[in-house]
C-alpha positions in Angstrom: 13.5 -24.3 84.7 11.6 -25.1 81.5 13.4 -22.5 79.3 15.8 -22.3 76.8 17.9 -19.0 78.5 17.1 -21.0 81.9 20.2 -22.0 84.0 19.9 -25.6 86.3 21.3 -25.3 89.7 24.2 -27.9 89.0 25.0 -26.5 85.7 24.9 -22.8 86.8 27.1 -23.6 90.3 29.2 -25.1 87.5 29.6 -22.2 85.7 30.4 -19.9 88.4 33.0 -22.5 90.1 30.8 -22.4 93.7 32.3 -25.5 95.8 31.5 -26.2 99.4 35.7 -26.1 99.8 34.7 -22.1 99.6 33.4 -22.2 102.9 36.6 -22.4 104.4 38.5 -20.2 102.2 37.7 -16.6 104.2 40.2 -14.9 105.9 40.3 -15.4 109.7 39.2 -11.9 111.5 39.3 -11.6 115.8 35.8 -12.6 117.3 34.1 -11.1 119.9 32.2 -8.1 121.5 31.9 -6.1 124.2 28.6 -4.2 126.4 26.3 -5.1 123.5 28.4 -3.0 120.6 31.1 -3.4 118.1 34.4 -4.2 119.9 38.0 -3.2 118.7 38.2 -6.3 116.3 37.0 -4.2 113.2 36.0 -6.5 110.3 37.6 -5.2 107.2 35.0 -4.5 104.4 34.7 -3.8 100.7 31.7 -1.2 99.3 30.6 -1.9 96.0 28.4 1.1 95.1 29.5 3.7 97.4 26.9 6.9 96.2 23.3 6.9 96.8 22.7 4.2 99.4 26.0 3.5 99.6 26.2 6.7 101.4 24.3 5.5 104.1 26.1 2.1 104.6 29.2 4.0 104.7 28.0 6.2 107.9 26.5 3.0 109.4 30.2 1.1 108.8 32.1 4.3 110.2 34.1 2.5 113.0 34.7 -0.8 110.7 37.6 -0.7 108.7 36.8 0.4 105.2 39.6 -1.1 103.0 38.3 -0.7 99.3 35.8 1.1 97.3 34.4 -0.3 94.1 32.2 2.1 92.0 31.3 2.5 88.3 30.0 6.3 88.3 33.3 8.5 89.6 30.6 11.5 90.1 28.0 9.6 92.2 30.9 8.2 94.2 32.5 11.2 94.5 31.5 12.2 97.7 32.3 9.1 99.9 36.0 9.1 97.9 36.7 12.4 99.4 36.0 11.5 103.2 38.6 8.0 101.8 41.2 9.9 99.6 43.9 6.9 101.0 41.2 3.9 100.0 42.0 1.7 97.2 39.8 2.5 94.0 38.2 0.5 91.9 35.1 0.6 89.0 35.5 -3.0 88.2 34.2 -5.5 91.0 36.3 -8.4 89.3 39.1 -6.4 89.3 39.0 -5.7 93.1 38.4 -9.5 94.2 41.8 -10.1 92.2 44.2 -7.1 93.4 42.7 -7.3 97.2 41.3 -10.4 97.7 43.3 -11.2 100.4 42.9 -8.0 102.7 39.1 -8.4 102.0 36.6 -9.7 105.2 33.3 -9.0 104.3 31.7 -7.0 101.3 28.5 -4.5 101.1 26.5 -4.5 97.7 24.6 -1.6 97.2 24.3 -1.7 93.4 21.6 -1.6 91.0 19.0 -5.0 91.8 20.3 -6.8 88.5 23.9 -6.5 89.7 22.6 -7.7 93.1 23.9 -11.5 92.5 26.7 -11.6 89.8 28.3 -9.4 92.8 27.4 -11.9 95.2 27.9 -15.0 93.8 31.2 -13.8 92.9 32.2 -12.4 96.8 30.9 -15.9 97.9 33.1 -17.6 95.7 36.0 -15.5 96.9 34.6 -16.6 100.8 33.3 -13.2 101.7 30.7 -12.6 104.0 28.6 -10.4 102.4 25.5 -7.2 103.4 23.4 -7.1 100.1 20.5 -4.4 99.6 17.5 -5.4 99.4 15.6 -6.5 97.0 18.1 -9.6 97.7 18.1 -10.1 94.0 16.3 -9.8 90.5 14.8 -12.8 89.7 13.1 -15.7 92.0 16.3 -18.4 90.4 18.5 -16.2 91.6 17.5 -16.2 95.4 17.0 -19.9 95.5 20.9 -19.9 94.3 22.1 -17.2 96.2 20.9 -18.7 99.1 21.8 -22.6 98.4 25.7 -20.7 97.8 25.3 -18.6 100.7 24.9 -21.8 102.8 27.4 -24.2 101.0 30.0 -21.5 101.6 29.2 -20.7 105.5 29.5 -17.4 104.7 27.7 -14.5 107.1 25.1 -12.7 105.0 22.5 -10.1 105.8 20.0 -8.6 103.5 19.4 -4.9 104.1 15.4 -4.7 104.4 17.1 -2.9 108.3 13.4 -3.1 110.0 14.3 -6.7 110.8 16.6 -5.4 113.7 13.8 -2.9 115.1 11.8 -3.8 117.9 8.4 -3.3 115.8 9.2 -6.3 114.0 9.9 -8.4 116.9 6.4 -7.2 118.9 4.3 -8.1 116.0 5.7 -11.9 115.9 5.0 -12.1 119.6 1.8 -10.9 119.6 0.4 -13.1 116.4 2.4 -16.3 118.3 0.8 -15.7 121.4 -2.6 -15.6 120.1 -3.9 -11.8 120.9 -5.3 -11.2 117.2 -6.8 -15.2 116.9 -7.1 -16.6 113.8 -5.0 -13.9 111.2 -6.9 -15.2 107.7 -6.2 -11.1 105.6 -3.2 -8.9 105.4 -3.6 -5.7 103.7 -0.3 -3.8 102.7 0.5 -0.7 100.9 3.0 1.8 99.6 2.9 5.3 98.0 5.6 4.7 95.6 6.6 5.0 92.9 8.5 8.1 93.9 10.3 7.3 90.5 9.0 6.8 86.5 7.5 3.7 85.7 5.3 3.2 82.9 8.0 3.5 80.5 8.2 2.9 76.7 12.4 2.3 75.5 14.3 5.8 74.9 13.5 7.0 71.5 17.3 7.7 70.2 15.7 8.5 66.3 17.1 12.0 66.1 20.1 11.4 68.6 22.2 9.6 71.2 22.7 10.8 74.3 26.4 10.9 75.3 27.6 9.0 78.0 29.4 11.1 80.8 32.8 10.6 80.9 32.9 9.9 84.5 30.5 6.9 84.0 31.7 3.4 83.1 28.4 2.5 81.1 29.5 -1.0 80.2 30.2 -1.9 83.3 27.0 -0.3 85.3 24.8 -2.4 82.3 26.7 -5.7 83.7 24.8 -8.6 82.8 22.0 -6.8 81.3 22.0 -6.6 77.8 23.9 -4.3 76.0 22.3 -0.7 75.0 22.8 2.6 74.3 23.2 5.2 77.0 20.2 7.1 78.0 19.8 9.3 81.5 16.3 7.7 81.7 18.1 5.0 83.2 20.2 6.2 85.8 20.3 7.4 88.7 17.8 6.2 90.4 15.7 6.0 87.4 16.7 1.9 87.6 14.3 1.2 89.7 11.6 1.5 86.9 12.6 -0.6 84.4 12.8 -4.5 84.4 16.0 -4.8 83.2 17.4 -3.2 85.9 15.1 -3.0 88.6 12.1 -4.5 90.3 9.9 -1.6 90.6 7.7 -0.1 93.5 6.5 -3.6 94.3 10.0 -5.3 94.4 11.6 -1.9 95.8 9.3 -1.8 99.3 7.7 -4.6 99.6 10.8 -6.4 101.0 10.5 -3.6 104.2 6.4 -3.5 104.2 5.6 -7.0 104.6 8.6 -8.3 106.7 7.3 -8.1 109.9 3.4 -10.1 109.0 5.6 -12.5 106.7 7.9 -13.2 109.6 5.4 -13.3 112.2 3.4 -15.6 110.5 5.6 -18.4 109.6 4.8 -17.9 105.8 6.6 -19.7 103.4 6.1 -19.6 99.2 2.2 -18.2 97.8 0.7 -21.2 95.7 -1.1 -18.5 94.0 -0.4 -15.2 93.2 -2.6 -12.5 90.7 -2.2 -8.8 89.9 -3.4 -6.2 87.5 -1.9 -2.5 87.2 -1.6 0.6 85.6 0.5 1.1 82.6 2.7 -1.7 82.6 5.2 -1.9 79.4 7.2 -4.9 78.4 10.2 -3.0 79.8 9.0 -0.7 82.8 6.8 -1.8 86.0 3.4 -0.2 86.2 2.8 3.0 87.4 0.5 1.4 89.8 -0.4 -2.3 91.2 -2.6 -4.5 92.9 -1.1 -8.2 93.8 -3.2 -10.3 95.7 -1.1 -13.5 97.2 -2.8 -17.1 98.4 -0.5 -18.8 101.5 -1.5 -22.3 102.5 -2.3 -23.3 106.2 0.5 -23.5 108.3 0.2 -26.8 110.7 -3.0 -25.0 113.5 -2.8 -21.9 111.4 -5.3 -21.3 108.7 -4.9 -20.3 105.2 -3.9 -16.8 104.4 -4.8 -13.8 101.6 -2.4 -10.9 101.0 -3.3 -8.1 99.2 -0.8 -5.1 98.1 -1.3 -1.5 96.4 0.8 0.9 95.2 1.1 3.6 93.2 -1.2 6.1 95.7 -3.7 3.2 95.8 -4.5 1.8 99.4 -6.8 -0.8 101.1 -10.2 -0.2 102.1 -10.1 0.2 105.8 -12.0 -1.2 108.2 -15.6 0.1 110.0 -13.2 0.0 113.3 -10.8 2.1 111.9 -11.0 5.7 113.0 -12.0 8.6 111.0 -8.8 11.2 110.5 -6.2 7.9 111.8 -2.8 8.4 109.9 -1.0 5.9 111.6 1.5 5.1 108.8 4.7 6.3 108.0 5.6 7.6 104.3 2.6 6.8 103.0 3.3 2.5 104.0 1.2 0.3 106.4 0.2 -3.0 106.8 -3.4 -4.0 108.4 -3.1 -7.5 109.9 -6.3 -8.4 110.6 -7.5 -11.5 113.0 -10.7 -12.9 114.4 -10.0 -11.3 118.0 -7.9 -8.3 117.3 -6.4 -6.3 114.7 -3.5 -4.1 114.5 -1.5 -2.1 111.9 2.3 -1.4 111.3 4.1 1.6 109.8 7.0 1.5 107.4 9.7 -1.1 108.5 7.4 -2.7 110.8 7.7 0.0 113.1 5.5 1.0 116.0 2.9 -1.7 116.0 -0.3 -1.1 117.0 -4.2 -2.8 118.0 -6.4 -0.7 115.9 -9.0 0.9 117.5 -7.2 2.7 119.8 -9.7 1.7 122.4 -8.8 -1.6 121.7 -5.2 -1.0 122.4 -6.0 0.3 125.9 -7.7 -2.7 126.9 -5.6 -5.4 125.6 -1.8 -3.6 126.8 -1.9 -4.8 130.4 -2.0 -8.3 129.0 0.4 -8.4 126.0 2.6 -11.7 126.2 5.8 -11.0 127.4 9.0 -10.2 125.2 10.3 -14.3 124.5 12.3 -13.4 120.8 16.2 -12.5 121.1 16.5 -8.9 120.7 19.2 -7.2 118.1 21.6 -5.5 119.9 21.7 -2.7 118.0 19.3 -0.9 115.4 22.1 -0.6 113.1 21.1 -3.0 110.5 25.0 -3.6 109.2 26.7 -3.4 112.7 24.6 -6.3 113.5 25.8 -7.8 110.7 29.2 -7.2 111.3 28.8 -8.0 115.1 27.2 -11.8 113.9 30.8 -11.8 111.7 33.0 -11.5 115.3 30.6 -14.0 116.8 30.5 -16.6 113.8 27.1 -16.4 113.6 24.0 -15.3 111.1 22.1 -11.9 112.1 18.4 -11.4 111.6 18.1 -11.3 108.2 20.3 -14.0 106.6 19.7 -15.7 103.4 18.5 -18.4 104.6 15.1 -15.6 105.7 15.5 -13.3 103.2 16.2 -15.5 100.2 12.6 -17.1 100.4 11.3 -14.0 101.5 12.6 -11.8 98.4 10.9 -15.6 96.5 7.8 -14.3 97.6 8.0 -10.8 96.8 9.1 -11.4 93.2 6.5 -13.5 92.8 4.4 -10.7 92.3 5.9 -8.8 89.7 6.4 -12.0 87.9 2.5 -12.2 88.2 2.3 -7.7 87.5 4.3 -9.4 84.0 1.8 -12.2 83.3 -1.3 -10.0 84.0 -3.0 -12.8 85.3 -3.1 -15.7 88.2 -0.7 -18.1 88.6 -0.5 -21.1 90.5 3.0 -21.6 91.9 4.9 -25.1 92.5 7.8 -23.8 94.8 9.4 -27.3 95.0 10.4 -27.1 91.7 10.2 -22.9 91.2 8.0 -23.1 88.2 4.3 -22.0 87.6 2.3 -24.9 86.5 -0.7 -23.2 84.8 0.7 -21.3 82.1 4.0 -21.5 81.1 4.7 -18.3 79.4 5.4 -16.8 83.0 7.9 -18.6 83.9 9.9 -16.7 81.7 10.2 -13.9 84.5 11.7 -16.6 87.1 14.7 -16.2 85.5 16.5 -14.3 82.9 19.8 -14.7 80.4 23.2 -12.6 81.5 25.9 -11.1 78.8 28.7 -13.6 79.7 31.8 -12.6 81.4 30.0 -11.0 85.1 30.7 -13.9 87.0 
């Protein structure tokens, strides 16, 4: 990439000492499985990041075999180390690779985005399979490597956008394949969040410092980001708001809103993406956006626009769509809309439906038949760790959801350059105006990976 901060692909697997011999180099767990479910062959598994969504991983992984926790904030993680008082303990990811490496099958990442592929890069170094949050990571550079390392080392990966497992998702590819909306030209999708700030100016620390808690590793929660003083604007949750750390409403949902249309409709990379938006800073994501994305024809299938809004702002809908119809979940939907049919999807891509209802009575006796392979289960990181005992990829492996999370960062690099871009995939660079492709990438303090 055409920047001075930019890393090459050769030069960064360099750096991070990724060879293809890595592929080999995991430890050797039982395969197999039994009536559809986990068998006894329990794949052993690292957490990094065990509060907030780590919570939740943890009571989906409950009948793996948890062998270490790695965590930076002892009061966030405090919880989940009670329920594991016998688990080894770490703060320091690096530091857990090297005493446990060995004993180590598989690794969850449920860390702030930015720490997303340091972590990564360094489990698949260390021939880990490895269950990484979405978004997959921070930058569009980073997904393309992720997933180039992800396949060089043969490592099982899953990305945890979990409404790729549900039967919603699966429906809605059958029924674009098969023809029952026609010609699918607009996709309209939208979410209410924020739920967090955004909009943010940098912590004014004129009169004072905060002080950071002494249960909090702040050094090693800032990672690769660049090195600041403490402020509790920034964490918990908070992340999500600011650049440095996260990838904002956009970044945050649109990796579960528009999975199923993306995935049903054989999309690849936007060659042309635009946005504007509320109170954007040159630190925070806006408070609200609207990103409008330009897919090329597919082979027989025509050229596609695809407009999101967030931030409380949503599409127009329809004349068919009915007066009083709140047929999304959370405030999310997506309207795909074809030349014969139309139908909408909740958050996840859950519960798909022809829009009008009417419509949906007449065209259910005929639906095409069920021809995708089902997930065996709707736990999002049991199928994952089934696909481990089977030697196999689940749903959302990198080599989907790297080119996928492409496309959703896209837009905030397009929210950043407030204006539209035309996008040469090939080569990950925009071609008509340079300044942008400064938010492809991004520098890292040295020493993360």
């Amino acid at each position: 990439m055409p920047h001075d901060h930019a890393l090459s692909r050769r030069s960064f697997l360099q750096k991070t000492t990724l060879a293809s011999a890595a592929a080999g180099a995991f430890p050797a767990i039982m395969r197999g499985k039994k009536d559809g479910i986990a068998s006894t062959n329990r794949v052993n598994i690292a957490m990094i990041g065990v509060g907030g969504r780590g919570r939740r991983a943890l009571e989906a992984l409950v009948d793996e075999n948890l062998v270490a926790f790695c965590d930076v904030d002892e009061n966030r993680a405090a919880e989940s180390y009670a329920k594991y008082p016998d688990l080894p303990k770490f703060r320091d990811y690096r530091e857990m690779f090297a005493a446990m490496g060995d004993k180590i099958d598989a690794v969850v990442i449920t860390t702030p985005d930015h720490m997303h592929f340091p972590i990564a890069m360094t489990a698949i170094k260390h021939g880990k399979h490895i269950y990484v949050e979405k978004p997959l990571t921070h930058t569009v550079e980073e997904a393309r490597l992720l997933t180039e390392a992800a396949r060089d080392a043969g490592v099982i990966t899953q990305m945890g956008n979990h409404g790729h497992s549900n039967e919603g998702t699966r429906l809605t590819k059958e029924w674009i394949q098969a023809g029952v909306l026609g010609e699918v030209r607009e996709i309209h999708s939208w979410t209410n969040r924020p739920i967090w700030p955004q909009g943010l100016k940098v912590p004014n620390h004129s009169k004072a410092i905060p002080v950071v808690p002494k249960t909090l590793d702040w050094d090693l929660w800032l990672g690769i980001a660049e090195t600041r003083a403490y402020d509790p604007a920034y964490l918990p949750f908070a992340w999500r708001g600011w650049w440095d750390f996260g990838c904002g409403a956009f970044g945050d949902m649109a990796c579960h809103i528009m999975d199923a249309a993306y995935w049903g409709l054989d999309l690849a990379a936007p060659t042309a993406i635009e946005a504007y938006s509320a109170n954007n800073t040159s630190v925070s994501a806006p408070t609200s956006s609207v990103v409008t994305y330009k897919f090329p024809a597919r082979g027989s299938l025509p050229a596609v626009t695809w407009k999101w809004y967030d931030g409380g702002l949503t599409p127009t809908f329809p004349a068919e769509w009915e007066d009083g119809r709140k047929y999304y979940q959370d405030g999310s939907g997506t309207l795909i809309i074809g030349s014969e049919a139309s139908m909408v999807n909740s958050l996840y891509g859950a519960s798909p439906r022809i829009f009008p209802e009417s419509d949906m009575r007449k065209i259910a006796p005929n639906l095409p038949p069920k021809t995708l392979p089902r997930v065996e289960t709707s736990n999002h990181h049991l199928a994952w760790c089934n696909a481990i005992r089977e030697n196999r990829q689940p749903s959302s492996n990198f080599e989907y959801a790297g080119p996928f999370t492409e496309t959703v960062l896209l837009g905030n690099a397009a929210i950043r350059a407030n204006r539209r871009l035309d996008f040469d995939a090939e080569n990950v660079r925009f071609t008509n105006y340079e300044p942008a492709n400064q938010y492809l990438t991004k520098s890292y303090r040295p020493g993360f990976m």
